[in-house]
C-alpha positions, -999 to 999 in steps of 0.1 A, spaced: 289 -130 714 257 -129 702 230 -135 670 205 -115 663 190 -98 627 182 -72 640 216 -54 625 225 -44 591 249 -69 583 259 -68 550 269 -36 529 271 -30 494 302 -38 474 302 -3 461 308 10 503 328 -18 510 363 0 529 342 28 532 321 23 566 321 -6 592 295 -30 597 283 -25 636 274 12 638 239 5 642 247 -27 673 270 -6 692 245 24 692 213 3 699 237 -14 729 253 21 742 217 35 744 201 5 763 235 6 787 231 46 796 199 40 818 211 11 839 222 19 873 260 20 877 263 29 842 279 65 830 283 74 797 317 88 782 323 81 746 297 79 727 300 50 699 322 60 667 338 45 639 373 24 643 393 13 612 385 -21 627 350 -15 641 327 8 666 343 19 699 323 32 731 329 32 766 314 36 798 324 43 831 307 27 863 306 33 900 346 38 895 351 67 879 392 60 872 387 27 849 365 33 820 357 3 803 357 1 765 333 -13 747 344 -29 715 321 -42 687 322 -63 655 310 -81 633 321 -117 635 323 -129 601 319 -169 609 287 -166 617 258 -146 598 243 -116 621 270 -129 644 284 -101 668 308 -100 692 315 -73 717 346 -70 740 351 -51 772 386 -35 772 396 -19 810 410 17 804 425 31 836 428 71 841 469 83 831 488 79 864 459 59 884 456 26 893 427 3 904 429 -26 921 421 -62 902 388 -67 920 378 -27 911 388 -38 873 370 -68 875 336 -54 891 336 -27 866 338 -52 835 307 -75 853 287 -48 859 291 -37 820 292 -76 810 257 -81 832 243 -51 818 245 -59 780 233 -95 793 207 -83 807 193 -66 774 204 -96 750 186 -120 771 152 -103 779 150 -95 740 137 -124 722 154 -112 681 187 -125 703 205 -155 707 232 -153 733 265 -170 730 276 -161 765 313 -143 765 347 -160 764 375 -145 785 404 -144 756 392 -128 726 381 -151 700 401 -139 672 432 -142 687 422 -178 699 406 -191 666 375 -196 680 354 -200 649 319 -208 662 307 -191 690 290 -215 706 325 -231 715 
């Protein structure tokens, strides 16, 4: 979860329902993930009825790992990413090859927060905030 204002985030009540706020975070994320060693692209970011959606594979080709992003609405310019494990139909990966692919997505977008000074880093939280109540994500 991070700040930053760099993001359109607020839309105009007249395109409210009609696009999601995040378009422009996930694609400025996805882009800044595709060069990073260990990183291969597979669906490029597109609109949810919830959010954005892209994902990336790593050096294990059978687990893709999802990469989900919205707008936190606590917090102005708030964002919050999640990293969703998608295995390949009929495959299965190992816990550690799960876990290794979600760090080495997790350090990557860390790694492009936290060398850009228009962020402010939040860190991550391992249950998904909504679901926990989390309501300022510096807890």
């Amino acid at each position: 979860m991070f700040r930053s204002e760099l993001f359109l985030h607020e839309q105009p009540d007249d395109q409210l329902d009609h696009w999601f706020l995040g378009g422009d975070c996930a694609g400025w994320i996805y882009a800044r993930l595709l060069p990073l060693p260990n990183i291969l692209r597979e669906t490029d970011p597109l609109m949810e009825d919830w959010g954005w959606y892209a994902s990336v594979k790593t050096s294990d080709t059978d687990t893709s790992i999802a990469m989900l992003v919205y707008s936190w609405p606590y917090g102005e310019n708030c964002w919050m990413i999640g990293l969703d494990p998608r295995r390949r139909w009929l495959k299965r990966s190992s816990p550690e090859t799960i876990r290794d692919a979600i760090d080495c997505v997790a350090d990557g977008i860390d790694g492009i927060i936290t060398s850009d000074t228009r962020f402010e880093s939040f860190g991550w939280h391992e249950l998904n905030p909504f679901d926990t109540g989390v309501t300022d994500p510096r807890e």
